[in-house]
N, CA, C and O atoms as a GROMACS GRO file, in nm:
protein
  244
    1UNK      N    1  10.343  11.197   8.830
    1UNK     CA    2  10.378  11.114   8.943
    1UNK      C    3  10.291  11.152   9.062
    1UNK      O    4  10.278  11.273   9.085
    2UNK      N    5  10.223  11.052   9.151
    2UNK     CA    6  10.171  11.066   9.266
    2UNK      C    7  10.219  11.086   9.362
    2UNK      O    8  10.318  11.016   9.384
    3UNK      N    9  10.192  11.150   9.430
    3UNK     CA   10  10.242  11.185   9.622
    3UNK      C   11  10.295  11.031   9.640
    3UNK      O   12  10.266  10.933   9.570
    4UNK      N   13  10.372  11.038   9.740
    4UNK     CA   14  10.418  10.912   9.805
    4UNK      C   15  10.329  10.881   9.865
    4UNK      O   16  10.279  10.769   9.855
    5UNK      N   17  10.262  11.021   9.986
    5UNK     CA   18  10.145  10.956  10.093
    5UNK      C   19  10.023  10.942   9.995
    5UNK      O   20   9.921  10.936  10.063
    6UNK      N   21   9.999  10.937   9.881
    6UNK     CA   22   9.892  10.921   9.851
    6UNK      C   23   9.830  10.777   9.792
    6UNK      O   24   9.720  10.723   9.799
    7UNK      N   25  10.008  10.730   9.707
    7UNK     CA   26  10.034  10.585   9.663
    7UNK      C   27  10.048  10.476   9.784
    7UNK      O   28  10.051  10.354   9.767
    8UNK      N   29  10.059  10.548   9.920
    8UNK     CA   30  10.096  10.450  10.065
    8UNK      C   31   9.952  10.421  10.134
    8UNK      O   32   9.908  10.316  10.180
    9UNK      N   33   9.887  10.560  10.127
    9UNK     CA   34   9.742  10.544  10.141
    9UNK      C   35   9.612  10.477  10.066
    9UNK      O   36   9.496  10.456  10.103
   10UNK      N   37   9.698  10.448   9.920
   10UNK     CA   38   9.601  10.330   9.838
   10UNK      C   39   9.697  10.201   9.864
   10UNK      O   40   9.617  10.108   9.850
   11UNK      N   41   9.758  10.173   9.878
   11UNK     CA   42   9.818  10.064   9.968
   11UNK      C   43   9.710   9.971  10.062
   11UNK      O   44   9.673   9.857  10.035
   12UNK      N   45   9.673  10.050  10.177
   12UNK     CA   46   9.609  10.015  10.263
   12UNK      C   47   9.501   9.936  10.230
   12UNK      O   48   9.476   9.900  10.115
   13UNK      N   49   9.435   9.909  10.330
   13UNK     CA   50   9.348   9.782  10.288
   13UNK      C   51   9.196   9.899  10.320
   13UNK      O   52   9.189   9.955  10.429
   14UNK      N   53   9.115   9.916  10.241
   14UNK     CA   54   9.010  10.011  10.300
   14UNK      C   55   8.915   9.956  10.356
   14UNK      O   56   8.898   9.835  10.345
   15UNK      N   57   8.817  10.049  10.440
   15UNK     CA   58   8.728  10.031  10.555
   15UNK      C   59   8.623   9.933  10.467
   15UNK      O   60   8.605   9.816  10.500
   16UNK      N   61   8.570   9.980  10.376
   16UNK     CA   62   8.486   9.894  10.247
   16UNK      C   63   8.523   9.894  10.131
   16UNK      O   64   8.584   9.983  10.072
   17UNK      N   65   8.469   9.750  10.073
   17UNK     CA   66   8.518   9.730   9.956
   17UNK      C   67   8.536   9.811   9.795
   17UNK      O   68   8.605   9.787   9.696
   18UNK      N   69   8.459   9.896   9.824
   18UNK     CA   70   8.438  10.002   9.757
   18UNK      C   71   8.500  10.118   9.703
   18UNK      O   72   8.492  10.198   9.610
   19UNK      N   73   8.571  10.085   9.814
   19UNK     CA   74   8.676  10.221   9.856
   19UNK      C   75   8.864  10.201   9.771
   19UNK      O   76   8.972  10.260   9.772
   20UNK      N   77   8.802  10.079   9.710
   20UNK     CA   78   8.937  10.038   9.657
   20UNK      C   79   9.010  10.103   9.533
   20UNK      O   80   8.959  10.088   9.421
   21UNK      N   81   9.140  10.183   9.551
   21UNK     CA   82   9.172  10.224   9.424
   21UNK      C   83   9.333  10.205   9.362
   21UNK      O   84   9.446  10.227   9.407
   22UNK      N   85   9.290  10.162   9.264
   22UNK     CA   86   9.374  10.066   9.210
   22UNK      C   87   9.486  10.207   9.125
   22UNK      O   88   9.460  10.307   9.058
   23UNK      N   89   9.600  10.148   9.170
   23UNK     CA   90   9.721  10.266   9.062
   23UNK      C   91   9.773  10.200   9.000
   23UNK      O   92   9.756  10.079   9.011
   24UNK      N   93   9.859  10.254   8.907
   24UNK     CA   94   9.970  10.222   8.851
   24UNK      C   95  10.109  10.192   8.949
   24UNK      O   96  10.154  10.262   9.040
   25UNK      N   97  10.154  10.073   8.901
   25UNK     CA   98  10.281  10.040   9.003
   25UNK      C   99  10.365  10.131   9.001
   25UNK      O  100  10.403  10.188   9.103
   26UNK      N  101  10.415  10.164   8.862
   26UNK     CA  102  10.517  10.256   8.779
   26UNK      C  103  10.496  10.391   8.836
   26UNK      O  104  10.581  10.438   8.912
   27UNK      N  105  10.373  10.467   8.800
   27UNK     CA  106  10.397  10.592   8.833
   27UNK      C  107  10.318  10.634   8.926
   27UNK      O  108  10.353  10.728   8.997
   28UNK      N  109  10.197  10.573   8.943
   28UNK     CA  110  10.123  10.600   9.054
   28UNK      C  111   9.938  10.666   9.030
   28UNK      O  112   9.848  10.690   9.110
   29UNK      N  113   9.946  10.672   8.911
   29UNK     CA  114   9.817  10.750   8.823
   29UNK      C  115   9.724  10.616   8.871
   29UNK      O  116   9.753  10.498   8.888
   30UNK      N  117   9.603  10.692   8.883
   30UNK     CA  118   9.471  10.590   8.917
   30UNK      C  119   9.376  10.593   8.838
   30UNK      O  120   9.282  10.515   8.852
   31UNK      N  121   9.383  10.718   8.699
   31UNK     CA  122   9.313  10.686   8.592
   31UNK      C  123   9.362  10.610   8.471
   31UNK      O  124   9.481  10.611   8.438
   32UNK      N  125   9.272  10.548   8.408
   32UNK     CA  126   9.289  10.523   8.267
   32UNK      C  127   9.384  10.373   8.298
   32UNK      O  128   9.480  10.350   8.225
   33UNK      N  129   9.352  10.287   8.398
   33UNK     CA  130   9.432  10.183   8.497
   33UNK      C  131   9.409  10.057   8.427
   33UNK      O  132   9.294  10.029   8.459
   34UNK      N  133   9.446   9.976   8.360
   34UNK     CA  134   9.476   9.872   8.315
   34UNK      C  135   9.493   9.725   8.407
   34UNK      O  136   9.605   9.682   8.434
   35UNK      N  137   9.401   9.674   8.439
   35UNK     CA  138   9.367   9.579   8.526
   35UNK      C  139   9.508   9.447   8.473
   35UNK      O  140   9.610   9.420   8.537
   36UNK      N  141   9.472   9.400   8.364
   36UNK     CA  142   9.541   9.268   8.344
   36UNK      C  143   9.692   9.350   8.332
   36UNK      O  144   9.780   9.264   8.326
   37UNK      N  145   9.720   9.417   8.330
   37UNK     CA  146   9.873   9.484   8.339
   37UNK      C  147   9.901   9.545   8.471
   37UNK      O  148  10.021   9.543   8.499
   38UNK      N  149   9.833   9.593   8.550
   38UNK     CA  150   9.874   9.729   8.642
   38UNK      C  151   9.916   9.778   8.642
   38UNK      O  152   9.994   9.806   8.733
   39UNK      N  153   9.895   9.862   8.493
   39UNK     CA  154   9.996   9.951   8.440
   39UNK      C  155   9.860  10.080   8.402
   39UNK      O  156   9.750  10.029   8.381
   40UNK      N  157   9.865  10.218   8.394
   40UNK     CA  158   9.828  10.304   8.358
   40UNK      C  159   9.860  10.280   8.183
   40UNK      O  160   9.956  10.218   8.138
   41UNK      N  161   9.736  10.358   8.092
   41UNK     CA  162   9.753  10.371   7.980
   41UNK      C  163   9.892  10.450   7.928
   41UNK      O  164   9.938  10.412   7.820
   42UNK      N  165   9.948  10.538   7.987
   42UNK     CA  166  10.048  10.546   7.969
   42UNK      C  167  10.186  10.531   7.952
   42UNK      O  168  10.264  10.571   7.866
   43UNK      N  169  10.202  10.432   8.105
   43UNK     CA  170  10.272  10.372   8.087
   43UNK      C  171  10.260  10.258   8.011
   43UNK      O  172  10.364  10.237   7.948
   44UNK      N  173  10.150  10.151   7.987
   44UNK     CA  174  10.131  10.104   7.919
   44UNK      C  175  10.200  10.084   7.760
   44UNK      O  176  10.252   9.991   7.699
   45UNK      N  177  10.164  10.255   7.724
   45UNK     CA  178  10.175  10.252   7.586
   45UNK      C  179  10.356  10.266   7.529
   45UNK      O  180  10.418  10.240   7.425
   46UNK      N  181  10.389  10.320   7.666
   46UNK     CA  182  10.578  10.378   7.662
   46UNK      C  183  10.649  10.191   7.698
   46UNK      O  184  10.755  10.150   7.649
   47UNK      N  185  10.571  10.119   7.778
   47UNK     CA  186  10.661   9.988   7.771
   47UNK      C  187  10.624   9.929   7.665
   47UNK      O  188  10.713   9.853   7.628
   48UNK      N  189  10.480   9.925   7.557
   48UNK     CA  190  10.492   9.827   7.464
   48UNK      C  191  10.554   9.865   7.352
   48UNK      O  192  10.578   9.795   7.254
   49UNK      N  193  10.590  10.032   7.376
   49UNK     CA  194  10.674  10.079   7.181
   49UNK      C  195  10.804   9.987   7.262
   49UNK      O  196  10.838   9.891   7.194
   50UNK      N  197  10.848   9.996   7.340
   50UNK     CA  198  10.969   9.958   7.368
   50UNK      C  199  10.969   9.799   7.392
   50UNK      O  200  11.081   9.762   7.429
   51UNK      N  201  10.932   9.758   7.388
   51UNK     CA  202  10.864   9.591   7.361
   51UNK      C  203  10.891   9.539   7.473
   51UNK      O  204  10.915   9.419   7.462
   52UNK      N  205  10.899   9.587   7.604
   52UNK     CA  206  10.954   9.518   7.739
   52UNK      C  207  10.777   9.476   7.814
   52UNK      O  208  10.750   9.499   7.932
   53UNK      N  209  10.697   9.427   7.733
   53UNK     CA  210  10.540   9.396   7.819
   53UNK      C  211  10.560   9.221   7.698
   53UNK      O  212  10.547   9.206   7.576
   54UNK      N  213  10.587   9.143   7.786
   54UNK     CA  214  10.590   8.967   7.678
   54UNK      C  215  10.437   8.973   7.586
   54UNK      O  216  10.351   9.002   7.669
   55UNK      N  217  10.383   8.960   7.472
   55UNK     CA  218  10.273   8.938   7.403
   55UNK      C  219  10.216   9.048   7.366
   55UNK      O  220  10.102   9.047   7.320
   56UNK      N  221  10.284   9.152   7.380
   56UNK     CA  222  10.209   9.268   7.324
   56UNK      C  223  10.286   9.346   7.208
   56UNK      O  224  10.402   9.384   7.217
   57UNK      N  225  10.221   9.361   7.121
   57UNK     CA  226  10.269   9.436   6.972
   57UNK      C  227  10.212   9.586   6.926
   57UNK      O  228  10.090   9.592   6.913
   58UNK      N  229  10.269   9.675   6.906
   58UNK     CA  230  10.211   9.764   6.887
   58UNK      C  231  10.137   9.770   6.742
   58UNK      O  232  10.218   9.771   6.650
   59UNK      N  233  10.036   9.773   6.711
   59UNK     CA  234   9.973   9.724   6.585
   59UNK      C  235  10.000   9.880   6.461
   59UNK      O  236   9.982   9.992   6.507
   60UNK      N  237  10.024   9.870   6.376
   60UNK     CA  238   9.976   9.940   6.281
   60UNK      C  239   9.945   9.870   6.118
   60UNK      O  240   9.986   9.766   6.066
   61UNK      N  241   9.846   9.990   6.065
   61UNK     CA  242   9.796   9.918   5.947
   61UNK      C  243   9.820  10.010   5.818
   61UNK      O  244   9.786   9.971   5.707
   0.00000   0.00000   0.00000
């Protein structure tokens, strides 16, 4: 889990565009960040065993 001031401070709108960093809603992690979800790979992977993400299946073969 991330600092509060750290998830309030990527909030903000930054000085340049550049500067933009994208978290996880859920826990707050800014690596491994999943654009079409905004979800971290982690969390990611803990909502789709639990099937609460609509269209996603956990695959095995």
């Amino acid at each position: 889990m991330a600092k509060t001031s750290v998830v309030a401070r990527a909030q903000k709108k930054p000085k340049f565009s550049t500067r933009i960093v994208r978290r996880c809603f859920r826990c707050g992690r800014k690596r491994g960040y999943l654009r079409d979800f905004g979800l971290c790979r982690i969390c990611f992977r803990e909502l789709a065993t639990h099937g609460e993400i609509p269209g996603v299946k956990k695959s095995s073969w």
